[in-house]
C-alpha positions as CSV (number, residue, x, y, z in Angstrom):
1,X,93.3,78.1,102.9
2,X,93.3,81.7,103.2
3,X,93.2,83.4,107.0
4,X,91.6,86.6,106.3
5,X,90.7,87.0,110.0
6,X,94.3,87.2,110.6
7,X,94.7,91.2,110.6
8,X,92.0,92.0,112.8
9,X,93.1,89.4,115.3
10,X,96.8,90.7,115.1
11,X,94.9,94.4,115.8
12,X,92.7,93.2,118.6
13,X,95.8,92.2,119.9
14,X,97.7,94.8,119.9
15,X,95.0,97.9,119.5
16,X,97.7,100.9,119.7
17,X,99.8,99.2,117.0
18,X,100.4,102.1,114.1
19,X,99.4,99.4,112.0
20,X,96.1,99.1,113.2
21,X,95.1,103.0,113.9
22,X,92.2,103.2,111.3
23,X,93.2,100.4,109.2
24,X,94.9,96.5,109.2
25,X,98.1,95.5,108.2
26,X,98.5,94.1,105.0
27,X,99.0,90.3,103.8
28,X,102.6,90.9,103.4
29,X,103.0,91.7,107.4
30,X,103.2,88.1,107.4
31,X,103.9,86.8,103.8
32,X,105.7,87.1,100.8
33,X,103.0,85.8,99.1
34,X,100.5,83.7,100.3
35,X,101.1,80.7,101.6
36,X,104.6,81.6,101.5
37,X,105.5,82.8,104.4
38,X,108.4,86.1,105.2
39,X,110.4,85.5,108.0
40,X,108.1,87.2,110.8
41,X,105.5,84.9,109.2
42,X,107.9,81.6,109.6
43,X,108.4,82.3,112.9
44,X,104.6,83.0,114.1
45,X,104.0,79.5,111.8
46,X,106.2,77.3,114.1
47,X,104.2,78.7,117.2
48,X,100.7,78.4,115.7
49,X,98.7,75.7,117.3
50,X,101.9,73.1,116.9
51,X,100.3,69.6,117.1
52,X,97.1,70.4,115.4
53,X,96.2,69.2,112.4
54,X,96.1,71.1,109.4
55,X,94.8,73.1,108.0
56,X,93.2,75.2,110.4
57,X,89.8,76.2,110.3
58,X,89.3,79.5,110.7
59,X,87.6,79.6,114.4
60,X,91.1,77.3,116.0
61,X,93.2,79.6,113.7
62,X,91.9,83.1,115.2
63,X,92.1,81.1,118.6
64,X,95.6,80.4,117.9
65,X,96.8,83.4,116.6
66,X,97.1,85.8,119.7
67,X,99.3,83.0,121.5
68,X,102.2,82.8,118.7
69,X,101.8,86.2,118.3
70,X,103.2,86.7,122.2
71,X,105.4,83.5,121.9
72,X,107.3,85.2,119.1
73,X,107.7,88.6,120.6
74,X,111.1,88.7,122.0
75,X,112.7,87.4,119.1
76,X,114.1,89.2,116.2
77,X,112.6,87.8,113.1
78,X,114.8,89.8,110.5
79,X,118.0,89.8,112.4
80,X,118.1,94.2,112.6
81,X,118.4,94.0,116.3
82,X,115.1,95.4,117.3
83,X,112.9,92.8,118.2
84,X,109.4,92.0,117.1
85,X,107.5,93.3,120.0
86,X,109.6,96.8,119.5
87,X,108.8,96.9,115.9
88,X,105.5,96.3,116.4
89,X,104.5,98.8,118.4
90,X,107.0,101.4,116.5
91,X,105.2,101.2,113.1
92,X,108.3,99.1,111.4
93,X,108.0,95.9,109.4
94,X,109.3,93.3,111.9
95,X,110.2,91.4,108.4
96,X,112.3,93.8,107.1
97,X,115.7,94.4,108.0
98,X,115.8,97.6,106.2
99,X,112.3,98.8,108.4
100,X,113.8,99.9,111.9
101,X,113.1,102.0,114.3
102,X,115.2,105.4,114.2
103,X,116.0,106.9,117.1
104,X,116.8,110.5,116.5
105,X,118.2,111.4,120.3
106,X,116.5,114.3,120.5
107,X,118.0,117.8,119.3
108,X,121.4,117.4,118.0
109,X,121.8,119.2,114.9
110,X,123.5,122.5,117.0
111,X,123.0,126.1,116.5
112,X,121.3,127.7,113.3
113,X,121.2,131.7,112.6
114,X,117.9,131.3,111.1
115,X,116.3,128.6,112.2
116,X,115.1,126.5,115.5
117,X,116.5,123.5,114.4
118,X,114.7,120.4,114.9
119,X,111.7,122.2,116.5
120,X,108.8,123.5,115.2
121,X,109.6,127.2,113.8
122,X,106.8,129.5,112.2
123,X,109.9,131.1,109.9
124,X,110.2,127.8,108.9
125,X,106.4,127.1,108.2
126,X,106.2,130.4,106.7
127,X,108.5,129.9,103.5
128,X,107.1,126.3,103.0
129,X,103.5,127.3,102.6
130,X,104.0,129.9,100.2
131,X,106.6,127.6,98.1
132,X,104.0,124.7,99.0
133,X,100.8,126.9,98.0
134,X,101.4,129.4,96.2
135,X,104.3,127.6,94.6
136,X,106.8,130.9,95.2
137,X,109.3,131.9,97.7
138,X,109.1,134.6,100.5
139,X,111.2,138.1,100.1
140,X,113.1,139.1,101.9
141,X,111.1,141.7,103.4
142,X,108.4,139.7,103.7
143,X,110.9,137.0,106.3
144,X,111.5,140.0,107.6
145,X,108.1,141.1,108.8
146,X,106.9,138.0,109.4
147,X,109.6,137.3,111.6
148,X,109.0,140.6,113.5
149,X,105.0,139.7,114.6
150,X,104.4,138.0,118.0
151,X,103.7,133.9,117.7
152,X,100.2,134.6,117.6
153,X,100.1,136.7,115.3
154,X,102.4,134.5,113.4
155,X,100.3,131.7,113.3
156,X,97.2,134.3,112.3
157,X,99.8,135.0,109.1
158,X,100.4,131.3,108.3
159,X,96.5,130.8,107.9
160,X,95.9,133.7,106.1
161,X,98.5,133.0,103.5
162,X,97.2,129.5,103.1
163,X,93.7,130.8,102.6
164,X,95.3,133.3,99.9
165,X,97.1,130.7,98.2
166,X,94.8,127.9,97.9
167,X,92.7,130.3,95.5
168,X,96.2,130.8,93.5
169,X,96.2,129.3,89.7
170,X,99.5,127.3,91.5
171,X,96.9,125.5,94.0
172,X,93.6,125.0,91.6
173,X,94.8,125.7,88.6
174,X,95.3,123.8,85.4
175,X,97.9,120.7,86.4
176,X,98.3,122.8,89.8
177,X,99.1,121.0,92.9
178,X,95.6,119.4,92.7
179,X,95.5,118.1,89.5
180,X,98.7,116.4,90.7
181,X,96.8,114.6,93.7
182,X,94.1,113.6,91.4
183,X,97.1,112.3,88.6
184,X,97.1,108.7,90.1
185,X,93.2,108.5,90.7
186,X,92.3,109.4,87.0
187,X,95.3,108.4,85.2
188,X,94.9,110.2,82.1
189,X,95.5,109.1,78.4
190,X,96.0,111.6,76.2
191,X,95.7,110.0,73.3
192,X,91.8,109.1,74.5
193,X,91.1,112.4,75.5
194,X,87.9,114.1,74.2
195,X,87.1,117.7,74.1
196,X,89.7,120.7,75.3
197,X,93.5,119.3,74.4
198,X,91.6,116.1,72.5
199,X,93.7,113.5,71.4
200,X,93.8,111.0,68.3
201,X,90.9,108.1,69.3
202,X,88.8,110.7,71.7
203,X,86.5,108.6,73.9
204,X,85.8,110.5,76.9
205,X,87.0,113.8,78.7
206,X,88.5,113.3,81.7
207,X,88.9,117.3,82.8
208,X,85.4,116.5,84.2
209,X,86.9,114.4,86.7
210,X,89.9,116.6,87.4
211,X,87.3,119.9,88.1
212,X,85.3,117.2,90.0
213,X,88.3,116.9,92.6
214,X,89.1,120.0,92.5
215,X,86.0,121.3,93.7
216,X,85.5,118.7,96.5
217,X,89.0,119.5,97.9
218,X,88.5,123.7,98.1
219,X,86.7,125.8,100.1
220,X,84.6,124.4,102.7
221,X,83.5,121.7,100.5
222,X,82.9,118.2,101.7
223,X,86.0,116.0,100.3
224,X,83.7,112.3,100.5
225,X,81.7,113.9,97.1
226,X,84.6,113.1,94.7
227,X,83.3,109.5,95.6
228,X,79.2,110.4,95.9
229,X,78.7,113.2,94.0
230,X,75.3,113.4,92.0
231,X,76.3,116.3,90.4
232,X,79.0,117.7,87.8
233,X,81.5,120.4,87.6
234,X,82.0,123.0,85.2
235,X,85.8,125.1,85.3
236,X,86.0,128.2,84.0
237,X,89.1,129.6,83.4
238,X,91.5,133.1,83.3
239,X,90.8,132.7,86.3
240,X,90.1,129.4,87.4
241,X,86.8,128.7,88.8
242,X,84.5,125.7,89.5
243,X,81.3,125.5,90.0
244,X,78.4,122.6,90.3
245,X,76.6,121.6,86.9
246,X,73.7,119.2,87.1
247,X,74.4,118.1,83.5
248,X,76.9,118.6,81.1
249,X,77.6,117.2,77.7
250,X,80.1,114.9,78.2
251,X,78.3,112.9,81.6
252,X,75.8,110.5,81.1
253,X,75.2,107.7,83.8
254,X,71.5,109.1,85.6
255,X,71.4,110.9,88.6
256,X,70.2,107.7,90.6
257,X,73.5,105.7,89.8
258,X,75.8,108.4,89.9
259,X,78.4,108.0,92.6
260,X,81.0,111.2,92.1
261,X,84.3,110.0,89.8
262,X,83.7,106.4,90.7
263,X,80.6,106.9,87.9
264,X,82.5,109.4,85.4
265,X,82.3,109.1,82.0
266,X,86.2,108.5,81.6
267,X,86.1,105.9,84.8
268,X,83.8,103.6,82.9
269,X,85.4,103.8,79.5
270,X,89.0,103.6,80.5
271,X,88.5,101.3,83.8
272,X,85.7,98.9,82.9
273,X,86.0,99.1,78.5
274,X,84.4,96.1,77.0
275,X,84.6,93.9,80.7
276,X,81.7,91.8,81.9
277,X,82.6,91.9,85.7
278,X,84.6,94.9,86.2
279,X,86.9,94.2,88.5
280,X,89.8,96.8,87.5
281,X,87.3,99.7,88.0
282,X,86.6,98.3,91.5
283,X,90.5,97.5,92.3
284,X,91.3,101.6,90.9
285,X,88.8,103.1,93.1
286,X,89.6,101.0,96.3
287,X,93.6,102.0,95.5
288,X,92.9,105.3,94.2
289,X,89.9,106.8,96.9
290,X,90.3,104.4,99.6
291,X,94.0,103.6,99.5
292,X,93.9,100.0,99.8
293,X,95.8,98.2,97.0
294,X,94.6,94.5,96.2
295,X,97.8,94.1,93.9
296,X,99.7,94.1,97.4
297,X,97.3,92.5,99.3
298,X,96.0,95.4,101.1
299,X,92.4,95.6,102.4
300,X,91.7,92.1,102.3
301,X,88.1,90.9,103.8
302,X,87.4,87.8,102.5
303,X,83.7,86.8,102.0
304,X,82.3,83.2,102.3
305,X,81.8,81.2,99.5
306,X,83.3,83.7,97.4
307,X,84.7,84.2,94.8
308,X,81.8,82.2,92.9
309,X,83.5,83.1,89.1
310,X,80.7,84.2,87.2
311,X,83.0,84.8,84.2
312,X,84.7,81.3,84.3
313,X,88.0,83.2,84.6
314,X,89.4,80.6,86.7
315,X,89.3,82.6,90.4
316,X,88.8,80.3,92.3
317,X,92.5,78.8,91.7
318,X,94.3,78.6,95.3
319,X,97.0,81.2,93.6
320,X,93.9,83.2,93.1
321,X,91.1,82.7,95.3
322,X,92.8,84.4,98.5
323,X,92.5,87.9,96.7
324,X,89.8,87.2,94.2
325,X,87.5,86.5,97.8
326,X,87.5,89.9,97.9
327,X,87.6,91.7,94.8
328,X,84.8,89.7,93.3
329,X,82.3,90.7,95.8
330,X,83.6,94.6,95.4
331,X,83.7,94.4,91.8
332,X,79.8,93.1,92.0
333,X,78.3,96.4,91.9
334,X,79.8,97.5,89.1
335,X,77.7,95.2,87.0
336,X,75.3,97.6,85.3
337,X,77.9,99.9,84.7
338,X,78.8,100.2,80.4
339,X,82.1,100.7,79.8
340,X,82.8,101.0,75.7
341,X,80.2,99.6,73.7
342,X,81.7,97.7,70.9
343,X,78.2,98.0,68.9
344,X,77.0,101.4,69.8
345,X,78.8,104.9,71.1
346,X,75.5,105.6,72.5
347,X,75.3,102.7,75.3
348,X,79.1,104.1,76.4
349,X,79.2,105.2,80.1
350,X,75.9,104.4,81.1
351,X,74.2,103.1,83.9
352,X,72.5,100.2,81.6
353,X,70.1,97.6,83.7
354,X,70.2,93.7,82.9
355,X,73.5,95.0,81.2
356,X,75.2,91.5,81.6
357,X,71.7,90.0,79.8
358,X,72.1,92.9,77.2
359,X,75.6,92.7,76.0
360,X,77.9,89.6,77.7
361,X,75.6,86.7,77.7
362,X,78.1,85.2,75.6
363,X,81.1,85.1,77.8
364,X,80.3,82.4,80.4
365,X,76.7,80.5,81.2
366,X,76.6,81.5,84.4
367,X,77.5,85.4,84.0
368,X,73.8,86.9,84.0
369,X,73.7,85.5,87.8
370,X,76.2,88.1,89.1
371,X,74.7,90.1,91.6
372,X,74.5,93.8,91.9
373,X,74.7,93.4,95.8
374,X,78.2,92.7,97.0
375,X,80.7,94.1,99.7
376,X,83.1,96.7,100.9
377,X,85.2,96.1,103.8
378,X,83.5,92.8,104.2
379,X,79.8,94.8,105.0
380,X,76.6,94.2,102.2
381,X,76.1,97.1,100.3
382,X,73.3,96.9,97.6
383,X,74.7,99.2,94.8
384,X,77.5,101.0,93.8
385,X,75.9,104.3,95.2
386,X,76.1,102.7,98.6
387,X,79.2,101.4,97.8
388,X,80.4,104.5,97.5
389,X,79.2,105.7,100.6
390,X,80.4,103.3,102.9
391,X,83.7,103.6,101.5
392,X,83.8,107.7,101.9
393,X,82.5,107.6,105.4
394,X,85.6,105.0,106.2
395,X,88.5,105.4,108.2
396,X,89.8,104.5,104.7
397,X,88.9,107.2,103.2
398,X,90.3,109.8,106.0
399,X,93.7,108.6,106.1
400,X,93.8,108.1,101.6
401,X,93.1,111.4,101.9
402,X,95.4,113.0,104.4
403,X,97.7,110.6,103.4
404,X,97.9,112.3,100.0
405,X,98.6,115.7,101.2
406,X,101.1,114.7,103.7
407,X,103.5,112.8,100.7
408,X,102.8,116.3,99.0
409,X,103.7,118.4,101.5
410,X,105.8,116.8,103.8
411,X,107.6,114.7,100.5
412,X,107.2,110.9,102.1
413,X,104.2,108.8,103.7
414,X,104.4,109.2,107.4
415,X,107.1,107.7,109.1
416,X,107.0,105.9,113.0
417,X,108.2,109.1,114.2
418,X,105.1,111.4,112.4
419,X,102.6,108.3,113.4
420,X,100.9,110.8,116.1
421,X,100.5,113.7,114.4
422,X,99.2,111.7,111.5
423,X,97.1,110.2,113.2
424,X,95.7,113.4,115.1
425,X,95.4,115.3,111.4
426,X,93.5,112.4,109.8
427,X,91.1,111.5,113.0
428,X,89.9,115.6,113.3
429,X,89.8,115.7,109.2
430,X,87.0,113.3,109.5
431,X,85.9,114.1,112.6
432,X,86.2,117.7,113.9
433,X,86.6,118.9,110.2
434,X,84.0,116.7,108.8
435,X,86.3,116.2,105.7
436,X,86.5,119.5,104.8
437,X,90.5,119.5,103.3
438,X,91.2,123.3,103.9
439,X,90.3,123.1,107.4
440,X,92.6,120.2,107.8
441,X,95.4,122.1,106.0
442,X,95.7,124.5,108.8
443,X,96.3,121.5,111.1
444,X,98.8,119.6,108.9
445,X,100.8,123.3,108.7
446,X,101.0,123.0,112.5
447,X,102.4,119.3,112.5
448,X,105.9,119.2,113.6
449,X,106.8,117.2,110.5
450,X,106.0,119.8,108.2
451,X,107.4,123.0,110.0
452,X,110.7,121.7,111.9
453,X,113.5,122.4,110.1
């Protein structure tokens, strides 16, 4: 009883929506948890189609939806003051009475020595990108020079020190600021670490995937191959260095299958371990690369007659089905990907055909008949290698990865107030910058949000 078609209806109706720029809302715009319904939700429900019979089908439902969407405008759904249409088109949750619309009024802070308050200042800029980058603060002298050049030569300075320290041991370095980015995406174990700082049960080394990140994030490098990758990446150290390796010692899925961390040795042991249908590896890379998290209903495109429970887990529960209508199908091409082989270390982290046939025949009678085909962002893709693709050529993808620098830098995920400079970084990051991250660093340093004091 599901209405996936709801957030791309609720965009086509209103296109400028923050919202909508690049991506949907989630289920929750409108739910608590589905089929209960927040208050927004309630209130859209009493305007739906009132009469018809229900449930809706999905074609009378997206019919429907636009009209209560405009009936229920005016009103106030969480009682804050600000009504829905206002919070709409703000970027605030028109559910949540703590989500409201701030109004700054402008410049009001008064008069600072140092400082142009509340405007963009290049002092300002200047001392956060060598404590940002280079993870150190400014001397004096050096404020002092800087603040003694002419704007554009200011702005010449603010580059080149974010050139300089980007290559600093702070930046790249050994859990530097980019190993921090990539903390969430590999989540390490240290107990299941093998090789350099091994632990006690070592299974796979996941430094591979940190210099993997690393390299894809420096330089003019493109950022999509920590997702499609068919290489490796060595890091040499004292100092730090990393460079591409066709091979190394600790990889082992083929080149053909290989789709940048997604494929990694410590991805399949950690993420997919002894599962059939690996849907946690999917869920982890769609959170961790695409920033859509199916735990809060994020990213939902729901696929017909799915899910089909090949694993007789029980998906197709109406608790479960909503979610599980998507995740199935994205967990699909997974299915020839080994995780920890309970019979031999050799068949670990491999890309191993009729795997299913091979290894999990046992755990349901229909599992051999999961497909290798299945979907991302409700579009066919025929492997995980095009998987991968599709996802890091996404709109997705560009604002995950912005996003990411912007809660590092900046210290939060944009607010309504950042929304157009956000949305200006992320949209040249993918498209003037053809995801090359150090060219969009030089934007981000310009954004308002990051040098106003």
């Amino acid at each position: 009883m599901a209405k996936p078609p709801a957030a791309s209806v609720f965009c086509t109706t209103y296109p400028s929506a923050p919202a909508c720029t690049g991506q949907q809302p989630a289920c929750t715009y409108c739910h608590v948890a589905p089929p209960q319904r927040n208050a927004f939700g309630a209130g859209l429900e009493s305007q739906l189609a009132p009469g018809a019979p229900r449930p809706l089908s999905d074609a009378d439902f997206t019919y429907a939806l636009p009209t209560a969407l405009r009936a229920v405008e005016g009103t106030d759904a969480d009682g804050d003051g600000v009504s829905n249409l206002v919070e709409i088109q703000r970027g605030t949750l028109p559910a949540d009475a703590n989500s409201v619309p701030v109004e700054t009024g402008g410049c009001a802070a008064g008069t600072n020595p140092q400082y142009d308050v509340c405007r963009y200042d290049a002092r300002f800029a200047y001392r956060r990108v060598l404590l940002d980058f280079c993870g150190q603060s400014p001397t004096y002298a050096q404020l002092k020079a800087f603040a003694a050049l002419s704007a554009n030569d200011q702005r010449a300075r603010l580059d080149a020190e974010l050139d300089r320290c980007t290559a600093s041991e702070f930046w790249l370095g050994k859990n530097g600021q980019l190993w921090k980015l990539a903390h969430p995406k590999i989540r390490p174990v240290g107990s299941l670490k093998a090789g350099e700082d091994k632990g006690a049960i070592p299974l796979a080394d996941y430094y591979d995937d940190y210099a993997l990140f690393a390299y894809s994030q420096l330089d003019d490098h493109d950022a999509r191959e920590v997702m499609t990758a068919k290489y490796f990446v060595r890091r040499e150290t004292n100092p730090t260095r990393y460079s591409i390796a066709t091979s190394l010692p600790t990889q082992f899925v083929d080149e053909a299958h290989r789709a940048g961390n997604i494929t990694s040795s410590w991805s399949l042991i950690y993420f997919v371990m002894f599962t059939a249908l690996p849907r946690n590896a999917a869920s982890q890379a769609y959170r961790s690369y695409l920033g859509l998290d199916i735990a809060k209903q994020e990213g939902l495109y729901s696929i017909a007659n799915e899910p089909r429970d090949y694993d007789a887990k029980g998906v197709t529960a109406p608790a479960c089905a909503a979610c599980h209508a998507t995740l199935d199908p994205l967990s699909y091409p997974f299915r020839n990907y080994q995780g920890l082989s309970l019979t031999a270390r050799s068949t670990s982290a491999r890309y191993i055909p009729n795997r299913l046939e091979t290894y999990f025949s046992d755990v349901a009678t229909t599992i051999t008949q999961t497909p290798e085909a299945g979907y991302l962002f409700g579009q066919p893709v025929a492997n995980l290698v095009e998987w991968a693709q599709v996802g890091a050529n996404s709109d997705a993808f560009a604002i995950a990865t912005v996003t990411d620098y912007w809660k590092l830098l900046i210290g939060h995920a944009p607010t309504p107030e950042e929304h157009a400079e956000f949305v200006y970084t992320w949209q040249r990051f993918k498209g003037t910058h053809q995801y090359r991250v150090q060219r969009m660093l030089h934007d981000l340093i310009r954004t308002e949000a990051y040098g106003a004091p």
